[in-house]
N, C-alpha and C positions, 0 to 999 in steps of 0.2 A: 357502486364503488368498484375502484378494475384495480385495488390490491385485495388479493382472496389470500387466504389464511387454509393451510391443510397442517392437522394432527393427528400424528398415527394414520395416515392416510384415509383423513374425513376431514371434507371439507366443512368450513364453516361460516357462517353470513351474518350472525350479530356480533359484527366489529365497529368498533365505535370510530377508533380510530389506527391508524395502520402504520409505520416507516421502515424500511429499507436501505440499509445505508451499504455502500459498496466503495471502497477505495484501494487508490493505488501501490498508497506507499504502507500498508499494512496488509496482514497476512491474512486475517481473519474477520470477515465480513459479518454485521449486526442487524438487528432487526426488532424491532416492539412490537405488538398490539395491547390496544383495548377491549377486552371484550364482555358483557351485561348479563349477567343469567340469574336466575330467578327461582324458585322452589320446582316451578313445571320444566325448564329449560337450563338445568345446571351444567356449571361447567367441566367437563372430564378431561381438566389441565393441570399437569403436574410434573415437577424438575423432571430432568435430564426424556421428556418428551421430543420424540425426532419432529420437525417441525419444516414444512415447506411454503416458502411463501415466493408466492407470483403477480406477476404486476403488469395488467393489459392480459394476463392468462399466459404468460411467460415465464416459466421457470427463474428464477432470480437468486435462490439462495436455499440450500441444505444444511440444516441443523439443529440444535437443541435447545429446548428455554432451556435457563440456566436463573432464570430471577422472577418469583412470582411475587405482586403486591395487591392487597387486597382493601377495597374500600365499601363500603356497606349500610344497608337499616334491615329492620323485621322484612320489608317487601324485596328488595334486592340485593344486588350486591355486581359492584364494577372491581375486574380484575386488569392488571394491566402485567402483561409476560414480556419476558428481553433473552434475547439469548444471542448467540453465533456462530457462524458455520462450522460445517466438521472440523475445519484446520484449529479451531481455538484446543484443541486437545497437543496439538503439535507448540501452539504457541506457548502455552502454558505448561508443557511439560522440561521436566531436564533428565541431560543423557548420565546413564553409569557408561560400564566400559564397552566397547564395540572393539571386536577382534577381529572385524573383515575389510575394514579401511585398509585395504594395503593394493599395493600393486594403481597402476593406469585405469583412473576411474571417471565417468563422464558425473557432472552435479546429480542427475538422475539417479543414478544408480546411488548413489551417494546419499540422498533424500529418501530412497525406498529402502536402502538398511538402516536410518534413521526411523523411518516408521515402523518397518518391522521391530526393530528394537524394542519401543515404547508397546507395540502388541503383539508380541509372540508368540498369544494361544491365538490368535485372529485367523480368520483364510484370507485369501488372497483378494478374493471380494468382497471382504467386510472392510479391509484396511484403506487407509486414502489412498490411491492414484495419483503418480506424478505425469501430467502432461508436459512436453517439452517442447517449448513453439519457437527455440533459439537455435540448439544445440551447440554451446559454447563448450569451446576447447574442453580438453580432457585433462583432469589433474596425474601431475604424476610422480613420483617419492623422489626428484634429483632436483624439481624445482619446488614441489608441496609439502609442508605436513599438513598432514587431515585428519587424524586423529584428536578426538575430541577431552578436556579434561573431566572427569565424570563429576557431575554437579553443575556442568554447563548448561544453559539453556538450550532447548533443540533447534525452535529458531532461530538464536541467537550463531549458532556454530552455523547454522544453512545459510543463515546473510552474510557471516563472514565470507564463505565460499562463494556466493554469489555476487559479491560486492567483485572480488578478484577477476570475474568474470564479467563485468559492468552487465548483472543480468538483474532482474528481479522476480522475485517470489511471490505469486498473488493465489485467487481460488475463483473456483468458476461455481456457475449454479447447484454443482452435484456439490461441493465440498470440495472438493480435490485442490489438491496443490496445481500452479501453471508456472514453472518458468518462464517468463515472459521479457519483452525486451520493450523497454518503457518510451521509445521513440518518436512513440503516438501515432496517429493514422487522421491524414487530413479528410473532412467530409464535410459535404455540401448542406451545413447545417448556423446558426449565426443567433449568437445573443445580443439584441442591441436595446441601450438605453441612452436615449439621443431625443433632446427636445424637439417637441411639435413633431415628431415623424410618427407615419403609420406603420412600420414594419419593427414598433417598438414590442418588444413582449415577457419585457423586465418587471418585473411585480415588486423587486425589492433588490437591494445589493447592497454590498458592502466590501471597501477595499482595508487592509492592513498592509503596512511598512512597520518590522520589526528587524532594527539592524543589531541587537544583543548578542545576537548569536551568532554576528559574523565577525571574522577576522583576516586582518592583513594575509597573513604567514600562516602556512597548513606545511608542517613537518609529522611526518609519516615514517615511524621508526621500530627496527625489529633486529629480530635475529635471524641470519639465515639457518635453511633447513638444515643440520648436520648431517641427513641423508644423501645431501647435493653434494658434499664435500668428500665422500667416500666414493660414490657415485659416477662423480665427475672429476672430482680432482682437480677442479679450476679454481678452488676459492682457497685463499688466505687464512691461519685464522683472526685473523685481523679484519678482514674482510667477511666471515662470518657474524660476528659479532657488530660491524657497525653495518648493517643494510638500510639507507635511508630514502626518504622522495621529498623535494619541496614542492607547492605551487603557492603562486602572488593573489590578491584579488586588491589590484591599486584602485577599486570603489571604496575600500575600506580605509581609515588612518593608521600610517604609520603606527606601532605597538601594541597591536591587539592580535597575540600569536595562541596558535591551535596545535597540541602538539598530542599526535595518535602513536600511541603504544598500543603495538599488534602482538595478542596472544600467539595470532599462526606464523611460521614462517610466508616471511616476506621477501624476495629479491626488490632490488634497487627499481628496477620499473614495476615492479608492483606497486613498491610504497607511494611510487609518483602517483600510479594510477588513482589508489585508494585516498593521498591528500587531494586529490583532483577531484574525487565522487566525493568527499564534504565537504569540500568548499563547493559545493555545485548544488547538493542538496540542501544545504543551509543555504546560500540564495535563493533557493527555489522556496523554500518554507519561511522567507521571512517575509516574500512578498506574496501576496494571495489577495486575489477578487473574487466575491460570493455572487453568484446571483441568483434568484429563485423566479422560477418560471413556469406558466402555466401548462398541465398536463403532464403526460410523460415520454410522451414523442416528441422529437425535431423535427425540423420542416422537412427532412427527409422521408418522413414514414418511421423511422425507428427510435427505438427508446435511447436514451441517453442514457452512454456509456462512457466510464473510464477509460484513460491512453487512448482520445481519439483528440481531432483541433479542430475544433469550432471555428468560425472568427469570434470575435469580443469584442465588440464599438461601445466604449461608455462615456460619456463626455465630461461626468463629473468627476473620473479618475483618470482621464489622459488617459485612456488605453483604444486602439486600434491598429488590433493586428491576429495573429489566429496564437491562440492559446491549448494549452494543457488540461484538459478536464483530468485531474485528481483524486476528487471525490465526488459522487452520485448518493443525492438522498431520494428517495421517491416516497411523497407520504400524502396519505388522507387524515382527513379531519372535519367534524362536523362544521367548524366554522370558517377553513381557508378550500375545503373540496380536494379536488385532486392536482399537488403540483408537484416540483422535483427542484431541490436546491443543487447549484453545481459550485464548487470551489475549482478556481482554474490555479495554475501555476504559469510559469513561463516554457515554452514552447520547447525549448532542449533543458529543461531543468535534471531531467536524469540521465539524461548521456554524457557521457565524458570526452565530446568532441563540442562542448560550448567554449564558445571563443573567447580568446582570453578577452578581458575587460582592459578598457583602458581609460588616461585621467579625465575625457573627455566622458566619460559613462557615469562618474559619478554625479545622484544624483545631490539635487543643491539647494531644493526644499519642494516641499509641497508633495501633491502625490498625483499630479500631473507629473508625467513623461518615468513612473517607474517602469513604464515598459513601452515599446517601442513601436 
């Protein structure tokens, strides 16, 4: 089996069964095992255990069970542990007051007095680590407020601030936070499930079209920062008060309107920007191809990973073209062996330079030609 399981830094080999799940558009990466122990070979597995697991002997993911389930007789006894990486403490936590949000601050910096916040007896190296693979603009008090309301969620205030900056928030195999820029990375690697072809190596797939959750009309509406207006002295207050952004998506019918009330201050191209990132990520999330494929490498030699583009030739979904890997499961199991489920998205699903849509885009049945 080539997912290994380390607890407390001991490795372990009677796992029944393994998964791995890594995604893009969430903060905090998960993970399961199976594993059998017995009166001679019992298990020394218990909540909040630091827990690392590897896949092909590759680092993958840092973190905690967080969920132990126990099944049994007189001879043995099967355990099955779930947990998530270090940032699930970030996800799940909310902020009180922070007094040093002030002055020109890059997300970074912004993010590591969020976590200092949440551990302030911690050192410097026990806390998460923000990598920063963007470096988007700097906030600053005449166009931001950044100050958090206390009882906010801490992710929740980090995405606002990263949304502003069309960036995102992910974690890499230590735990750590990555600001990351979700644009993908094309590579020489292809899922195809195409009849009578030998270059097929789809085990299974599955497409969804969910248009619920889209809408014509995305109005994006705030107040400006009253810092800007002392600051700068160029705003109204008429114009404080009404800061707006719209964008269209004419795939969708006339009267299905989305309308975002922003906690933070927003200026006028903000809010455009911000109705632009949900109408983008709601198309991106209403259409989704599965496909599960054998092993955990690409034809490339390496493991399949998130924000990279594949191609995707599937015949029974009309798709042909290179897509968005989203999410990466990698799991073993006594009865399927070793494979890796991939969910794609659409190729600019989280940038906010996807081109507007037009009447000829909509599509007009079936789930041939949802994507291009």
């Amino acid at each position: 089996m080539s997912i290994t399981v380390e607890v407390n830094g001991v490795l372990y080999d009677r796992i029944v069964s393994a998964t791995v799940t890594e995604r893009l558009d969430v903060l905090s990466n998960s993970f399961s095992f199976e594993a059998v122990g017995d009166a001679v070979y019992p298990l020394p597995f218990a909540i909040d255990d630091e827990c690392r697991m590897y896949v092909d002997d590759e680092l993958v993911l840092t973190g905690y069970i967080e969920l132990v389930n126990v099944d049994g007789n007189k001879d043995n006894h099967s355990v099955t542990f779930a947990g998530r990486d270090r940032t699930a403490d970030l996800l799940d936590s909310e902020l009180g007051v922070i007094h040093d949000l002030d002055g020109t601050l890059s997300l970074k910096r912004i993010a590591e007095l969020v976590i200092a916040h949440l551990a302030p007896n911690a050192t410097a190296d026990e806390r998460l680590q923000v990598i920063d693979n963007v470096s988007p603009p700097f906030f600053n008090p005449a166009e931001d407020k950044i100050t958090p309301e206390p009882g906010v969620g801490a992710m929740e205030f980090l995405e606002r601030l990263a949304r502003k900056r069309a960036v995102m928030l992910g974690s890499d195999e230590r735990g750590d936070v990555v600001i990351l820029d979700p644009s993908g990375q094309n590579i020489e690697a292809w899922v195809h499930q195409r009849k009578d072809s030998l270059d097929n190596n789809v085990r299974a797939y599955a497409m969804s079209y969910d248009a619920t959750g889209l809408f014509n009309r995305y109005l994006s509406q705030s107040q400006g920062n009253p810092n800007a207006m002392n600051l700068s002295g160029l705003f109204s207050v008429e114009a404080m008060v009404d800061q707006s952004g719209e964008v269209r998506d004419v795939s969708v019918r006339e009267g299905r309107q989305r309308v975002l009330v922003s906690e933070s201050a927003f200026s006028d191209p903000q809010n455009a920007q911000r109705a632009r990132w949900e109408r983008n990520v709601r198309r991106a999330r209403g259409r989704r191809f599965t496909a599960t494929v054998a092993g955990y490498q690409n034809q490339a030699g390496q493991r399949w990973r998130t924000n990279t583009l594949p191609w995707v030739i599937s015949e029974a979904a009309g798709i042909n073209t290179r897509m968005l890997v989203s999410t990466v499961t990698a799991g073993y199991g006594l009865g399927d062996g070793e494979q890796t489920q991939l969910t794609f998205v659409e190729a600019d699903a989280y940038t906010l330079d996807l081109a507007e849509p037009t009447v000829e885009e909509k599509v007009t049945g079936g789930l041939g030609g949802l994507f291009g």
